[in-house]
N, C-alpha and C positions, 0 to 999 in steps of 0.2 A: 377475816375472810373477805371483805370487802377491800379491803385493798391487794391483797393478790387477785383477787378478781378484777379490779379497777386496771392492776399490772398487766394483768394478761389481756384483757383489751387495749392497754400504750401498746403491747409488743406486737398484738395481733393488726394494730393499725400501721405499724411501723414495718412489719414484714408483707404487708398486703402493699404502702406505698413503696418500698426497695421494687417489689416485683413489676409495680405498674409502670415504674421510671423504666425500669432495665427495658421492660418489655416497648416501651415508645421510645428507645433509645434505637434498641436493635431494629424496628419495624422502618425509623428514619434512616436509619444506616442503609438499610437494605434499599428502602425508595430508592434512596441516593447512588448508590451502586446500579441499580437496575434502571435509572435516568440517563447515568453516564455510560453505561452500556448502549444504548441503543444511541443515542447522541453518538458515541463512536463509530457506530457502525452504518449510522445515516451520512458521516463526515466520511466514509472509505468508502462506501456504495456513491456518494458525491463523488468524489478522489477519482473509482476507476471509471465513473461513466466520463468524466473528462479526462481522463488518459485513451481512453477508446475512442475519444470526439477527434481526440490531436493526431495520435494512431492513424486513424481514418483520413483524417485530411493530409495528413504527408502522404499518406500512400497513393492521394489523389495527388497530390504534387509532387510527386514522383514519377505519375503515369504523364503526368502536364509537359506540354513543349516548352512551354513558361517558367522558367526557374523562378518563383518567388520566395528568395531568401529571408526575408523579414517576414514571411510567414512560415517558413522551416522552422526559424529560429522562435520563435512566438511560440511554436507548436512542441520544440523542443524544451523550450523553459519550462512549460506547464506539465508535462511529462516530468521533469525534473522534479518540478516541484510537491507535483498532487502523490508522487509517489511516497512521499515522506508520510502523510497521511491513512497508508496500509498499515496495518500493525501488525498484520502476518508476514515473521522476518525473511520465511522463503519465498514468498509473492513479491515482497520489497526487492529483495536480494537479485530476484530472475529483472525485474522491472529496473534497478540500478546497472546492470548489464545489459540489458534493453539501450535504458538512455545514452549508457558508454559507447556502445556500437553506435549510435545515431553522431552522437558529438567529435565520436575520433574515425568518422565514414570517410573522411579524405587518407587515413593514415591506414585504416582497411583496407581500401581502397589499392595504393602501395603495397601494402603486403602480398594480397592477394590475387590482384590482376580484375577483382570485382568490378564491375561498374556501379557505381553510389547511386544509381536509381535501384539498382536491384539488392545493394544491402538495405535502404533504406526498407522496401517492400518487403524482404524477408526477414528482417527485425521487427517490423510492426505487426505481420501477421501472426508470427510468431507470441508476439506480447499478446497481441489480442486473445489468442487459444491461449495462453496463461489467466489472463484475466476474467475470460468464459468459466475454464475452466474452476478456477476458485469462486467466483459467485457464485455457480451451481454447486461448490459443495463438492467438486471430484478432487480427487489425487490432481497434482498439476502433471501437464504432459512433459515425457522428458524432453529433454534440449535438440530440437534437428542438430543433426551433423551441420549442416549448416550454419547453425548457433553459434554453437562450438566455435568453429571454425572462425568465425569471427568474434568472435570475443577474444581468444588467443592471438589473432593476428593484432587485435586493439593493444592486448597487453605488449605484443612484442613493442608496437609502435611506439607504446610509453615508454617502455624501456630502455630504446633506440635512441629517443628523443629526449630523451631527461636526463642522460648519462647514466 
């Protein structure tokens, strides 16, 4: 008797310590999921408040008599780049056609008969109501025709120009 009882306390210690490990195994997994969670979502809430900062300033050097190119370009790399940092691939996806318009605005430009202060403003504004829009949490707004219209002329321009 004593020793199945002796047993059944090894087993009963052995299946209390299985449960305690699993249980501090899952509870760390989980931390860790719910750290890099937010950690992601503080580096995209980062990401679009500086796409909005660069946004904004083209739009003001758009409206500017002053062409400052080194700050286009500045404002456009960072745009480039923070957008890699969405993880939502239709926000990414509208924001990579965003920065296409911005980068091929001379070959728009051509196409269309645009003037390049005014795709510039209406690609930024545009981004901006995408980027509003997803921080709050709405459906993104569809594309102005005027979106459209320049992204497709962007693509022709690749096209054209790249054989």
């Amino acid at each position: 008797m004593e020793l199945s009882e002796a047993l059944a306390a090894l087993i009963g210690a052995v299946i209390g310590g299985v449960i305690s490990l699993v249980t501090t195994v899952y509870v760390q997994r989980s931390s860790a999921a719910a750290m890099l969670l937010a950690e992601r979502r503080s580096q995209e809430r980062a990401a679009t408040a500086a796409i909005l900062d660069a946004s904004a300033a083209l739009i003001q050097l758009a409206r500017s008599s002053d062409r400052d190119r080194d700050a286009e370009s500045a404002n456009k790399l960072m745009i480039s780049i923070k957008t890699q940092d969405v993880a939502d691939l239709a926000v990414r996806t509208r924001l990579e056609e965003y920065h296409k318009i911005l980068s091929l605005a001379n070959g728009v430009h051509q196409m269309t008969g645009r003037a390049s202060t005014s795709i510039t403003w209406s690609a930024a504004n545009h981004a901006i109501e995408i980027i509003g829009a997803y921080r709050r949490g709405e459906k993104l707004p569809q594309p102005r025709p005027v979106w459209t219209e320049m992204l497709t002329a962007a693509d022709e321009w690749l096209d054209i120009n790249n054989g």
